[in-house]
N, C-alpha and C positions, 0 to 999 in steps of 0.2 A: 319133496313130493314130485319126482319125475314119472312121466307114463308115455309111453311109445306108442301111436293111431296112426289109422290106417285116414289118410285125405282125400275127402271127397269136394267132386266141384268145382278144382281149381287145377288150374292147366300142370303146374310144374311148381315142382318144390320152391323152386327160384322165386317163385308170385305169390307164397301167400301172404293174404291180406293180416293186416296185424298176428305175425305169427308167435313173437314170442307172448303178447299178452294172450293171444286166442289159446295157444298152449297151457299155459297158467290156468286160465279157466276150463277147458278141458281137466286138465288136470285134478282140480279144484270137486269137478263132477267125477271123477271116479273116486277119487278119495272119499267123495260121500257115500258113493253107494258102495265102496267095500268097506266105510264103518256101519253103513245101515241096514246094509240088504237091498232086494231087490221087489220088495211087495207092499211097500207103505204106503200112505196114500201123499201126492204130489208136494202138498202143503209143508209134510216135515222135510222133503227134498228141498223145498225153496228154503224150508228154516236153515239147514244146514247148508247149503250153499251160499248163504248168507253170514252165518256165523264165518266161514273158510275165507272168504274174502276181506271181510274183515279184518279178521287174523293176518291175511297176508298182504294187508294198505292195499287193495286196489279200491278203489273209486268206482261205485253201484248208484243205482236210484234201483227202486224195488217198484215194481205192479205200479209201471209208468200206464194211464188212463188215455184213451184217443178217442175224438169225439167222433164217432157218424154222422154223416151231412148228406140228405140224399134232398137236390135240388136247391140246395140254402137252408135246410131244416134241419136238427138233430135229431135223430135216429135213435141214439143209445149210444152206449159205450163200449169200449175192447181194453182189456188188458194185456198189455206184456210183463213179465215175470222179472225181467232186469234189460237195465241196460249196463255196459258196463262202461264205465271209461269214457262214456259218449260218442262212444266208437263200433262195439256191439251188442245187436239185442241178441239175449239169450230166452229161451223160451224153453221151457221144461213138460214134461210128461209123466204120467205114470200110468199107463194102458198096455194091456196086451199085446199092442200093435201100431204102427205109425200108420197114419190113412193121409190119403191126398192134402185132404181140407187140412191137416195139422202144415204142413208144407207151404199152400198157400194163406194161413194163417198167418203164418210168420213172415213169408214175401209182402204180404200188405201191409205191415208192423214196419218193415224195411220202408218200404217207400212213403207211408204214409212219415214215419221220424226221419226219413233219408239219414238213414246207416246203409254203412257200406256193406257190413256183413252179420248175419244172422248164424247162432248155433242153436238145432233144433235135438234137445237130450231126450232119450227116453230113459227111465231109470227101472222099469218095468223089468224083473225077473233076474236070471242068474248074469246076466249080463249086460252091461249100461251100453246104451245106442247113440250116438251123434251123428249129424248132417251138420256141416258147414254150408249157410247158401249166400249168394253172392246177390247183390241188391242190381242189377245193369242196369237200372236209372238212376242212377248215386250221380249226386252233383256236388262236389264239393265246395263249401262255405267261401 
């Protein structure tokens, strides 16, 4: 399962951040959507992106829960879609279009679990979308 993308984000080939696993999972996400198409809704994209992982040993947690605290108080809660490896969140879509807030949804996923690197997929239509983003308040352990 190899697939050649285009990087975004990141200075130079030399620097990316987890590149053979982020490949892997890249990967992982086209091979979904050229077995599934490009119009389903988000739900079977995570199922199948789940089953792909699986299949190929990497190490996920699924629809990791982050609590809201606004002042000391819980708010509610936010889901992220995967994390992988405890290295990056992935965050999935299936809409017509990526908007701002999907971008900054996932940058606060970043800092709120301090990963260093987020992959932001759309799976929407004839052809599947990725944003690599880079977390710059990453501190590591």
């Amino acid at each position: 399962m190899k697939c050649e993308y285009k990087m975004e984000n990141e200075l130079s080939a030399n620097k990316i951040v987890y590149k053979d696993l982020s490949y892997k999972v890249v990967g992982i996400c086209f091979w979904t959507h050229s077995e599934l198409g490009g119009y389903l809704h988000e739900k079977y994209y995570q199922r199948g992106v789940a089953a792909l992982l699986k299949k190929e040993k990497i190490a996920f947690e699924k629809e990791i829960s982050f609590e809201m605290v606004l002042s000391g108080e819980g708010i509610g809660k936010s889901v992220l879609d995967f994390v992988i490896d405890r290295k990056i969140a992935l965050e999935l879509k299936a809409t017509p279009s990526l908007h701002r807030n999907d971008f900054r949804q996932l940058r606060n996923y970043l800092r709120t679990a301090n990963l260093k690197l987020g992959i932001l997929v759309n799976f929407h239509g004839p052809k599947l979308k990725f944003h690599r983003i880079l977390n710059s308040g990453y501190q590591p352990n």
